[in-house]
Residue, then its C-alpha position, 0 to 999 in steps of 0.5 A: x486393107x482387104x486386097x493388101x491382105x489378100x495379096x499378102x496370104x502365104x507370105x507369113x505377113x498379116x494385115x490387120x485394120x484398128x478401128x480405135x474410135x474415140x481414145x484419150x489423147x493429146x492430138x486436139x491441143x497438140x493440133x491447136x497450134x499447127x490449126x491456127x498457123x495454115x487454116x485461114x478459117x476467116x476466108x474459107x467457104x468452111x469458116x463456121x465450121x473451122x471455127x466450130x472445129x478451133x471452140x473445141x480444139x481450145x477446149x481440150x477436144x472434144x469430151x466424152x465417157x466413152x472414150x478410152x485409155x490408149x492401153x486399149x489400143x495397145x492392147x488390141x494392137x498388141x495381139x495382131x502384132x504377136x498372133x500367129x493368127x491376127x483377126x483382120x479387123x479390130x474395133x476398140x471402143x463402143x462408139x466404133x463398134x456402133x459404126x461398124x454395125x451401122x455400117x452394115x445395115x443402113x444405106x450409105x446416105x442415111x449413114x453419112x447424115x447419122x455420122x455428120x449429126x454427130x461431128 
């Protein structure tokens, strides 16, 4: 994103990153299907984890209190897309705005640990 911004400067084209982190939608149970059709869960090195994946898929997704509208999305959306100055970076939802800082101050394996305990 970064260099495609930098290639792009003076051109009149800008290019933003959204970072939505968890937004209400559809996607777990509309994946559901396509899922249970091309992943062979019972014979794949991964099995526990397919199958930890499809429990939640089957519930609806995955739930939390944080996870917003998708107007916020288009909200942020929006204003890269009708800005003469679109920042280069949105992050929408509190829990990507916590990655973003952890980003910055931990070093990257602790990150990858603190970003698997959470999946």
């Amino acid at each position: 994103m970064l260099t495609m911004r930098m290639e792009l400067q003076g051109s009149g084209i800008h290019v933003s990153l959204i970072e939505p982190g968890p937004i209400e939608s559809k996607i777990a149970p509309n994946a559901l299907k396509w899922f249970e059709r091309y992943v062979d869960r019972e014979n794949s090195a991964h099995s526990e984890a397919y199958q930890a994946q499809l429990d939640r898929m089957k519930g609806g997704g995955t739930k939390s209190r944080l996870k917003l509208k998708p107007d916020a999305v288009h909200a942020v959306l929006r204003h890269a897309l009708l800005s003469a100055r679109p920042r280069p970076h949105y992050v929408v939802t509190l829990p990507a705005k916590v990655g973003v800082a952890l980003k910055r101050v931990l070093p990257a394996e602790m990150l990858y640990r603190v970003m698997a305990a959470q999946s």
